[in-house]
N, C-alpha and C positions, 0 to 999 in steps of 0.2 A: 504494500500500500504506500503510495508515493505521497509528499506533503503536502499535494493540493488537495489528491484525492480526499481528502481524511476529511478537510475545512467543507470540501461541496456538501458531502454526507452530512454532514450535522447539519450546512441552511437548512439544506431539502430535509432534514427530520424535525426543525424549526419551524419550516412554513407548517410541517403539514402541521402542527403541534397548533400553532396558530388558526389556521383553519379549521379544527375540529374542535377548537374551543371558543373561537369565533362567536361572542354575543351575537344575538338578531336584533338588527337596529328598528327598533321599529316608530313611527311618526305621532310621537306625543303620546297621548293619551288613546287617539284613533287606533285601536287592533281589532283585529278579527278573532273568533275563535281559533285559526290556526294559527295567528301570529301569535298567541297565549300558549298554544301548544306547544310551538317553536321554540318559546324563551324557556318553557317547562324542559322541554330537551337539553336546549343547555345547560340549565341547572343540571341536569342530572350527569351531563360528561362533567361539567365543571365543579360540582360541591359534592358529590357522593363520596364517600372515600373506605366505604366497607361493605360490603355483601356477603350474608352468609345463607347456605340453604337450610329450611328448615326442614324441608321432605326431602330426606334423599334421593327417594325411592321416585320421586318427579321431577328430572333435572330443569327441565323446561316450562313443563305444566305445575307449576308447583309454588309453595309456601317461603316466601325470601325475609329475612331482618335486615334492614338496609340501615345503615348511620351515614348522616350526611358532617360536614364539617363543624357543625358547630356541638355535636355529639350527642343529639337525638336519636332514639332511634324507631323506626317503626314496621313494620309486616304490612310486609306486600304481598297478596295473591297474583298470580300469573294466569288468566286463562282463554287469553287471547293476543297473540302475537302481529298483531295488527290491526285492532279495532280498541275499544274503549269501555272495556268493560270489565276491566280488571279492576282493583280496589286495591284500596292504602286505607291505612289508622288514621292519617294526615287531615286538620283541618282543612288546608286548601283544595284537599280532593273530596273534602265533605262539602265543602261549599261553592267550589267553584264552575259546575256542570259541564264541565270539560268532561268527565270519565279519565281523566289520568292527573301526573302531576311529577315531580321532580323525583320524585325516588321511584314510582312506576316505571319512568323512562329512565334512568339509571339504569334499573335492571334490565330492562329491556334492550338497551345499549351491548351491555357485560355478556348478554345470550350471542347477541348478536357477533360478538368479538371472537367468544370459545370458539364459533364456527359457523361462519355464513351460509356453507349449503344445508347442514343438519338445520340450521335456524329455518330458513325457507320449506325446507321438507314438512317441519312441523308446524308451519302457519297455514301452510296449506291443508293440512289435515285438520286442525285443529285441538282442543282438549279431548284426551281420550274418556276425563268423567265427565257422568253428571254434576254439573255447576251449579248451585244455589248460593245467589247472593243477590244483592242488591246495587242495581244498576244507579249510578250515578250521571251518567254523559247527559239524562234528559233531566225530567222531573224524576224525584227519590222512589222508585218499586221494585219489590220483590221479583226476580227472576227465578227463571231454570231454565236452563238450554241443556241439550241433549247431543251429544257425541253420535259423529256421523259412522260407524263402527262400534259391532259389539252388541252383547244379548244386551237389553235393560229391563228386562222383564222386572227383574225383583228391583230395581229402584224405581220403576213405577206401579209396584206392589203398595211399596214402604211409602214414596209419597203423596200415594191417589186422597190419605184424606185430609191431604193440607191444598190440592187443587180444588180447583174451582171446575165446572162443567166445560168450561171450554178448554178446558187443561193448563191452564197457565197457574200459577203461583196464589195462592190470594193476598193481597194486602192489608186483608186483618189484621190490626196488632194482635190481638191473644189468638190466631190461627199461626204465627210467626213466632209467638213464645213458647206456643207450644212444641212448634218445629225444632225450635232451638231447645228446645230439652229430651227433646226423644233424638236429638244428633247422636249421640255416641253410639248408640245400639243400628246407626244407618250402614247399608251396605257400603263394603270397600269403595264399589265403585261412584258413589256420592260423595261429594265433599261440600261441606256446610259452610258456608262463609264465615270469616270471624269477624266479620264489619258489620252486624248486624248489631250493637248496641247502641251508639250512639242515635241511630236512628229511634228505633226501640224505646228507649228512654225519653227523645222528647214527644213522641205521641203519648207516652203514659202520662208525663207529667201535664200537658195539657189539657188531658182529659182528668186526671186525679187534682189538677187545683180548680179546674171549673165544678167538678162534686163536693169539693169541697169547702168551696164558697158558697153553694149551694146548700150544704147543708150544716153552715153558721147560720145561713139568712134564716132556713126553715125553724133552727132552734131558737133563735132570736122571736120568730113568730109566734112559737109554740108557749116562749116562756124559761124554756130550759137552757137556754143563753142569755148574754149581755152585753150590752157596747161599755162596759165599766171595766176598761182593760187596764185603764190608770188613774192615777188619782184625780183627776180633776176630769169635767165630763169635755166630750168634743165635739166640735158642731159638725151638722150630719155633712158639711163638702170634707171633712176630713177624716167622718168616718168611712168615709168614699175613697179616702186618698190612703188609709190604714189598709182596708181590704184586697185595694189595688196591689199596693206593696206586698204582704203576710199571703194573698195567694195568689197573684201574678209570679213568684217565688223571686223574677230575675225581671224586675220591671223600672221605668224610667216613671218619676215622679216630675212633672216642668212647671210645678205652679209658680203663676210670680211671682216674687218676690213679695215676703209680707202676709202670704196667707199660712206660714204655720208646718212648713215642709220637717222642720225638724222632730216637730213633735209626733207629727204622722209617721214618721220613720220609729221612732221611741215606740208608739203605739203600737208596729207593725212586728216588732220585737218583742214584745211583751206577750201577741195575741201567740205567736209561735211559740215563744216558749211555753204557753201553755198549752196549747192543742201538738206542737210537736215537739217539744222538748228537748228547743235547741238553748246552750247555755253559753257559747262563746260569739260574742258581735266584735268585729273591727269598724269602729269609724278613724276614717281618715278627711280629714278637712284642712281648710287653711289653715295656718298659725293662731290667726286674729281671732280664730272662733272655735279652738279649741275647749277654753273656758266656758265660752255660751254653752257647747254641747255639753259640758260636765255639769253646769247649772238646771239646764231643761231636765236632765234625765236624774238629777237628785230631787226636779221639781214634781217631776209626772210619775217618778216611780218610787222605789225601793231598793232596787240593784246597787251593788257595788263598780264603782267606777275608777278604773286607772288610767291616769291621765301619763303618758309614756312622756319622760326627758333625759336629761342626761347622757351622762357618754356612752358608748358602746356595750361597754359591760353592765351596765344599768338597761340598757334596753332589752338587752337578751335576757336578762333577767324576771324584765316584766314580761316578755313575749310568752315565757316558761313558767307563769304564775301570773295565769291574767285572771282578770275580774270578767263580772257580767261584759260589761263595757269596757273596752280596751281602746283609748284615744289617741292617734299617731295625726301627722302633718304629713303635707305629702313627699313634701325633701327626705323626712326621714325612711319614706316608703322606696324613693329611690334608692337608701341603701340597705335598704334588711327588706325587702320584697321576700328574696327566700327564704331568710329565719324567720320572718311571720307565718309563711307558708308551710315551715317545718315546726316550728316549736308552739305558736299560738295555733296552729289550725281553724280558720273561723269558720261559726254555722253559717255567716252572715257578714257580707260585705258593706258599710254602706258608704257611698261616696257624697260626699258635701259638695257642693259650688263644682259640679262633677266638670264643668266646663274647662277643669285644671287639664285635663284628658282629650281636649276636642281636637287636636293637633295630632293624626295617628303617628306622626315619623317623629316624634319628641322622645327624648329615651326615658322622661317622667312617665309617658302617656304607656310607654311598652312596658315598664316596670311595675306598672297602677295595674294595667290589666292581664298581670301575670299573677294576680291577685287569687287564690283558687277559695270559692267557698260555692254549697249548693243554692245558696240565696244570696242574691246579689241586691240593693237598691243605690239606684243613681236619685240624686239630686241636685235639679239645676233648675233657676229660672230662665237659665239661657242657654238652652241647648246649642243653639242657632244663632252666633253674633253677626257675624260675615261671611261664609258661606257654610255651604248644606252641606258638606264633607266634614264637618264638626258633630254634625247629627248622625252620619256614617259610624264617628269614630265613637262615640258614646253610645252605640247601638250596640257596635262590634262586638265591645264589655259584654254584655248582655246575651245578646242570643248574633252570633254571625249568620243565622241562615239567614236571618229578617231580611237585609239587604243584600247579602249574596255578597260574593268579589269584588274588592273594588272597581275593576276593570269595569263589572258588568255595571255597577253604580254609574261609574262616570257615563258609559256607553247612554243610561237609562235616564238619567237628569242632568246630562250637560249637552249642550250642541257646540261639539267641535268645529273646528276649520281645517282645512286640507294638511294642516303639520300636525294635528292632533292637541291644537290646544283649546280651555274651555273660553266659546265668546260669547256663551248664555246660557240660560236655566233651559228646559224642560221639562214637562210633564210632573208639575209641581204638585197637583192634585193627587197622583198616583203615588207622590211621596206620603203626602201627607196620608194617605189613606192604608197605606205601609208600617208605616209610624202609627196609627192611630192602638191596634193591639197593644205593644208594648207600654205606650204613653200616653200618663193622664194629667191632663194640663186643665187649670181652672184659671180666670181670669181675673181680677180684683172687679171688675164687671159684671159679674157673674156670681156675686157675693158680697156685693157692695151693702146691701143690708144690713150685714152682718159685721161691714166693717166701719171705720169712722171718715168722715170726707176728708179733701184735701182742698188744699186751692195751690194756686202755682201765680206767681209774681215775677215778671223778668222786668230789671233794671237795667236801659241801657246807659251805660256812661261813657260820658264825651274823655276822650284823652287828654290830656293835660301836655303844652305847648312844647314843653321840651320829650316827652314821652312819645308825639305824634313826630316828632326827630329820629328820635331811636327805633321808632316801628320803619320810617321811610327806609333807612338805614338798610333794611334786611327787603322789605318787600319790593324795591325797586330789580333788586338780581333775584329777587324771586320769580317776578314777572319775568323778566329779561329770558328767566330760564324755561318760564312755562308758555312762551313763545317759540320759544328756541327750538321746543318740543312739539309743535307745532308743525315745522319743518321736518325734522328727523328724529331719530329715537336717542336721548340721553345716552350717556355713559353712566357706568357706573358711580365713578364721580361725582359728576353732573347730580345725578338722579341724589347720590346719600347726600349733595352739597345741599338741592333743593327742601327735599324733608329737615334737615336742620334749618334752614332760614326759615323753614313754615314753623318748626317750634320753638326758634327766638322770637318770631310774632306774638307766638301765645304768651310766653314770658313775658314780652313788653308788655302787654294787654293788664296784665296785673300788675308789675312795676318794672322798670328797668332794675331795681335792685337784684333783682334775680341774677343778673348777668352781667352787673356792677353795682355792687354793695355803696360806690359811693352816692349812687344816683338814688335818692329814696323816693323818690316820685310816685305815688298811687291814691287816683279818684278815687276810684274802688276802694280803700280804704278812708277814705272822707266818708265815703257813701254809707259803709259797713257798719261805720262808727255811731251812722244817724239811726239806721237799720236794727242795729244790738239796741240802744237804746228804747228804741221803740217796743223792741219783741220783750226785753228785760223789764220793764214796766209791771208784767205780769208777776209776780213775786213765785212764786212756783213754779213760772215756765221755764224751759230748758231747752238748750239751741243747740244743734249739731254745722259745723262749719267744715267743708272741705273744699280741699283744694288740689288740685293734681302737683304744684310746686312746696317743697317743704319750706323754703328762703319764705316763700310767701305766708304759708301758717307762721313761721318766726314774727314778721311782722305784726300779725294777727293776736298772735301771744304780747306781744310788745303793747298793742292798742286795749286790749283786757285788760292787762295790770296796768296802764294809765285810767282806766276807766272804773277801777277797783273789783274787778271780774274775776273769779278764781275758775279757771279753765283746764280740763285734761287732755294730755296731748298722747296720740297713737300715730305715730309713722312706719315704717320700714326699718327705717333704724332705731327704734324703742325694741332693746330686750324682750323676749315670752313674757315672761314672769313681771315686768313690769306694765307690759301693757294691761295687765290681768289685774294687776292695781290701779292701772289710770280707769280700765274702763268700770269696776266697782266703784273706785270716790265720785265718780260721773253719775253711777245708779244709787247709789245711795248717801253722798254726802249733799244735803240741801244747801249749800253752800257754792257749792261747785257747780257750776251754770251753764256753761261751755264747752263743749268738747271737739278738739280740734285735731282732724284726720284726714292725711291723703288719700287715696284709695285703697290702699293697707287697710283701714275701716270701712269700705266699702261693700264686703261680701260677708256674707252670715251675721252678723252682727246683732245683736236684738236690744237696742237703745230704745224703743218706746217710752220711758221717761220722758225722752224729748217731744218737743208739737211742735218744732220750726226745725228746719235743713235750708241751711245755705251753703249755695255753690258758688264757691267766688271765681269759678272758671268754668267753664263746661266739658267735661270729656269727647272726644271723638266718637264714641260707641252711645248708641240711647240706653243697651244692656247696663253699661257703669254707673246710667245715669239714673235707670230705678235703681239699683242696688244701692245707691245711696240714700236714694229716700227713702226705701224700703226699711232703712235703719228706724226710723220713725213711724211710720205708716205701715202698723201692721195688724195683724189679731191681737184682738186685748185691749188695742189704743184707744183709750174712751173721750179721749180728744181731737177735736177738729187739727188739723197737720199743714203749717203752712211752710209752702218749698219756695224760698227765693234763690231767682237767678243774678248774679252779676255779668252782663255782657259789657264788654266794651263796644261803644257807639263806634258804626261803620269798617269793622275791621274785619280779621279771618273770623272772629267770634260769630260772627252775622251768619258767616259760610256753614261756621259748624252747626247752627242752627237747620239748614238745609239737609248738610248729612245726615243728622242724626234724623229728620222725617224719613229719608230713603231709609237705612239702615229698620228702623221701625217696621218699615210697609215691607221689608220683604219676612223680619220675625214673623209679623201676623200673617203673612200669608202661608208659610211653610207650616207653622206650629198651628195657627189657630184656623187655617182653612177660608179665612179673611180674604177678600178685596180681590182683584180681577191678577190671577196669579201669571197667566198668559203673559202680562203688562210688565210685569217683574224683571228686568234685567240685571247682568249678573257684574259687580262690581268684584274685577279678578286681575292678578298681576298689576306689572308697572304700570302698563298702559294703561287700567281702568285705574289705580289710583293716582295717575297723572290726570287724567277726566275729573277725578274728584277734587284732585286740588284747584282744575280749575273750575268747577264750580262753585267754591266755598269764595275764591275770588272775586267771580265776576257777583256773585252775591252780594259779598262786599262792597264793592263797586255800585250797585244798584241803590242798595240803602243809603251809600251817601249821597244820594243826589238830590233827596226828600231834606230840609231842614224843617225841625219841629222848632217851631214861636216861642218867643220869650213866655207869650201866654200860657201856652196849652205845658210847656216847661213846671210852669207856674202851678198850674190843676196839680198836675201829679205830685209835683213837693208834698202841696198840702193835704192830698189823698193818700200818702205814708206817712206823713207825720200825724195825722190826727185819726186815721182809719174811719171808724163807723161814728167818731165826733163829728166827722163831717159831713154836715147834711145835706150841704149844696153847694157844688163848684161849678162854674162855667161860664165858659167865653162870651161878651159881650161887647162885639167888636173889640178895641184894644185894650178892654178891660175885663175884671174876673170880678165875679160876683161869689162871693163866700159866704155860707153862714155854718159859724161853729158853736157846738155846748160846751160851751165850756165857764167859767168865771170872768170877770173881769180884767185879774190879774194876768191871767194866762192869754185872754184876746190883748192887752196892752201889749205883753210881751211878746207874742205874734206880729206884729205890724210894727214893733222896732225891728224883730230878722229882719222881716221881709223889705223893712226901706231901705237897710243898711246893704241889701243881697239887691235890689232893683236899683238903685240909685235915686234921683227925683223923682219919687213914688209919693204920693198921697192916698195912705191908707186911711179911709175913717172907720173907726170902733164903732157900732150899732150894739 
């Protein structure tokens, strides 16, 4: 062998290496069944990396354990060397109606390798038994095919009394279980599927929790039952929302915010453990609301509750000696997912603000739902923030067959374009109606009886002359840039430079201090000032205040203690343990008035003490924006809830006002089956939230072109300062006609502000 020779041999054993491992490229999200097949193939040259036979005595037709790379491993049946009807343990060959999948074609590779022509020989032939199993490539039913070759008298002896007349298989479940118990005594020449449980299983359970709920209601009817499952009684939407959970086993709870999700979960655990006598629950939730859950469930029940912290060896500890209740976050679940699964075992999963989850490629969201228990509940008010693959991914938890494949998802609610990407919804109604089994969603609409009103106030405020400087500053190459984008497609760059200048807008909007401490400049806090005082008047009332900027609660805390306000503060960067103090001296010291949270307070939180929420910015999402007020406005709140907005007059703020209605209109359409879904268009990738930012723009743009009157200015002052004192405001011609109740002292003192703030003004007292 000469020294060229040697070097050719390796390319050409290179190339071919390359070409038989060779991904299939395929065009976005747009594939076909075969292009799914295709990429299944390569998986199976590419990640397989162990085959063993389980039947000797069937080299080909036979029983395979296959391990792929990451050290799974699963049984594979063989009994079709060219069609799709072979089976795997494999979710993805349970769910994805292909009839194969990565480790099927693996093996089917390695057959193919031993020896081409014997492989061919026996494709052509076929299985030499009879095959009972369950076909997956279509919809999920019971098979039998029969071998072209050979007596079968006695296997169709042995199986005539699980056919049906026409001879095929029945799809009875108890004709199937019973099959699968009289397997071992089947003749040689049968071979009994081993993939028959997982199907198996979820027809029983559907049918054993609809009997089952059925025969709580009947007892309930009868007398010999009771909705008294915890200490305090439930109103009947959540004795709805209990039953859902306790016999749907693995179901999504999506009420809104405020109606009481947590307790309905507490309730849904109580009714099992006593009709099934399950005794270990995992909740996992945010940080912020760890405590609320330890609170509700010492409030509703009796149970022992362990609230999980500490270092490593402190948490395996609790895992290994847990209580009724066992309370983790979900950072800590990304790192003990397995030791909960090995040392806690829970009856019972339930997940808080489950929307932590909604993002399937997050390695939180794969760790969250590697979560194993036989009862699972999600809770979320917001399944669905920004698109429908959030709903995908919080379903998946749950039950995968509901929606199938992703593939087949995309393929079924999104309409691609010729590279396979999404540039809209589809057939949203078919979602919804998909989704409607697992999930049960009530509306604060829908219960408003039941709950306490609210009212809602937006404040716009004009920016202050050096402030409308520093906003120029950023939104002139904001523009520049969303122009630019207009012409062609951003850079990378480009596109992260733009998103930052849109959220120095938002900063400035509140103060430039945010992004220069020397600049202290903010209306919004003029305004806030007048605001607090107003709401604080009430001697008992209590205010929640958020902001998405912490620099800006600072201030807020700052304008509190000038004003003699004792305030608690919860951010991101507040310690567990001491948020768990701030938000108790919040609930129970009358003293403390204010509680001041970025959106770290935003989700689960049960502040009902409070009857006012203010936003001194508004978030991007409407989802952030109940959960805010939801902190206040919820079951229980025996007081009217009033939610002020602070916008900054004519800015992005205007805009976000805009998104947040689209954002809105496609939730209610997907979850609540609301408003003309057809209409819905799908806000996705750069390009759609380059659309969006110009929307929020030219919005902005728009409002300022409206100047509101020193007059009509004038109305609204004095319709926040005096509220329902004020009996009568309005414009008459260049003048405002007022009448207030109030004393003397208070109208004198009224009409000096007000000269001092008009200038040559002649108020007269009446």
């Amino acid at each position: 062998m000469t020294g060229t020779n040697k070097p050719r041999r390796r390319t050409k054993t290179a190339a071919c290496a390359r070409k038989v491992l060779e991904k299939p490229q395929l065009a976005g999200w747009r594939t076909s069944d075969e292009d799914e097949v295709a990429l299944r193939r390569w998986r199976g040259l590419a990640e397989i990396v162990a085959i063993e036979a389980i039947e000797v005595a069937h080299p080909l037709f036979g029983t395979f354990r296959v391990r792929s790379g990451g050290g799974t491993t699963y049984e594979v049946e063989i009994r079709d060397l060219g069609g799709r009807t072979n089976s795997c343990g494999c979710i993805d060959h349970r769910v994805n109606g292909l009839g194969t999948c990565k480790h099927i074609e693996g093996v089917l590779a390695a057959l193919r390798r031993r020896s081409v022509k014997t492989f061919k020989q026996a494709a052509a032939g076929g299985s030499p038994r009879v095959e009972v199993f369950l076909r997956r490539d279509t919809e999920s039913a019971p098979t039998v095919t029969w071998p072209t070759e050979g007596d079968t008298a006695a296997a169709r002896g042995w199986l005539e009394p699980f056919l049906g007349a026409d001879g095929t298989l029945s799809g009875n479940p108890a004709t199937i279980a019973a099959l699968l118990a009289a397997a071992p005594a089947a003749p040689p020449e049968v071979r009994v599927s081993r993939h028959f449980g997982p199907w198996l299983d979820r027809l029983r359970r559907i049918a054993s929790r609809d009997e089952a709920r059925a025969a709580f209601l009947a007892g309930i009817e009868a007398g010999t039952e009771n909705w008294d499952v915890v200490k305090l009684p439930l109103l009947p939407y959540q004795r709805d929302g209990m039953l859902h959970l306790a016999f749907g086993e693995r179901a999504l709870l999506a009420d809104e915010m405020g109606l009481g999700k947590t307790v309905q979960a507490i309730a849904a655990c109580e009714l099992l453990a006593k009709r099934r006598g399950i005794g270990r629950v995992l909740v996992v939730c945010p940080t912020s609301v760890k405590a609320e859950w330890e609170e509700q469930i010492a409030r509703f029940t009796g149970r022992d509750t362990r609230f999980v912290v500490g270092l490593r060896h402190q948490r395996l500890a609790a895992y290994g000696d847990p209580a009724f209740f066992t309370i983790v976050n979900y950072e800590q679940v990304l790192n003990d997912s397995d030791d909960i699964n090995r040392l806690l075992a829970p009856d019972v999963v339930v997940l808080d603000e489950a929307q932590r989850i909604k993002n399937w490629q997050t390695k939180t969201a794969r760790k969250v739902k590697s979560l194993r228990a036989p009862f699972a509940f999600v809770l979320t008010g917001t399944p669905l923030e920004n698109r429908i693959d959030e709903a995908y991914s919080i379903v998946q938890y749950l039950d995968p067959e509901i929606l199938g494949p992703l593939f087949r998802f995309n393929r079924d609610f999104y309409r691609l374009d010729e590279r396979g990407r999404p540039v809209d919804y589809q057939n949203l109604g078919d979602l919804h109606r998909r989704l409607k089994p697992v999930m049960l969603r009530r509306r604060k609409a829908e219960v408003e009886a039941q709950l306490p009103g609210r009212t809602v106030k937006t404040f716009f405020v004009p920016l202050a002359d050096e402030q409308k400087l520093r906003y120029e500053d950023f939104r002139t190459p904001a523009a520049r840039l969303m122009h630019l984008a207009q012409k062609r497609p951003l850079t990378k760059e480009e596109f992260d430079r733009l998103q930052q200048l849109l959220a120095c807008m938002r900063m400035v909007c509140d103060t430039p201090a945010i992004l220069d401490p020397t600049c202290r400049i903010s209306p919004k806090l003029e305004e806030l000032e007048g605001i607090l005082a107003d709401l604080l008047e009430e001697p008992d009332r209590k205010v929640i205040v958020f902001s998405e900027w912490e620099r800006m609660l600072g201030l807020v805390r700052e304008l509190a203690s000038e004003m003699g306000v004792e305030c608690a503060w919860h951010t991101g960067s507040v310690p567990q343990l001491r948020r768990r103090a701030e938000i108790a001296r919040f609930k129970h010291d009358p003293a403390c008035r204010l509680f001041l949270s970025t959106d770290a307070g935003a989700v689960g939180l049960n502040l009902q003490v409070a009857s006012a929420v203010v936003n001194v910015d508004l978030p991007w999402n409407p989802a952030k924006l109940e959960q805010r007020i939801a902190r206040a406005w919820r079951k229980h709140q025996t007081k009217a809830v009033t939610v002020i907005n602070l916008v900054a007059e004519n800015t992005i703020e205007h805009g976000i006002l805009h998104l947040l209605a689209h954002k809105q209109a496609l939730a209610d359409g997907v979850l609540d089956g609301e408003g003309d879904l057809a209409a819905l268009k799908m806000p996705s990738g750069r390009a759609a939230m380059l659309e969006r930012m110009q929307a929020m723009m030219e919005a902005a743009d728009k409002v300022a072109v409206r100047i509101v009157t020193p007059e009509e200015s004038l109305v609204e002052d004095l319709k926040r300062r005096h509220g329902e004192r004020l009996l009568l405001a309005e414009r008459r011609g260049t003048r405002v006609l007022a009448v207030i109740d109030a004393d003397a002292e208070t109208l004198v003192a009224e009409r000096d502000r007000l000269a001092a703030r008009e200038g040559a003004v002649t108020l007269p007292v009446v």
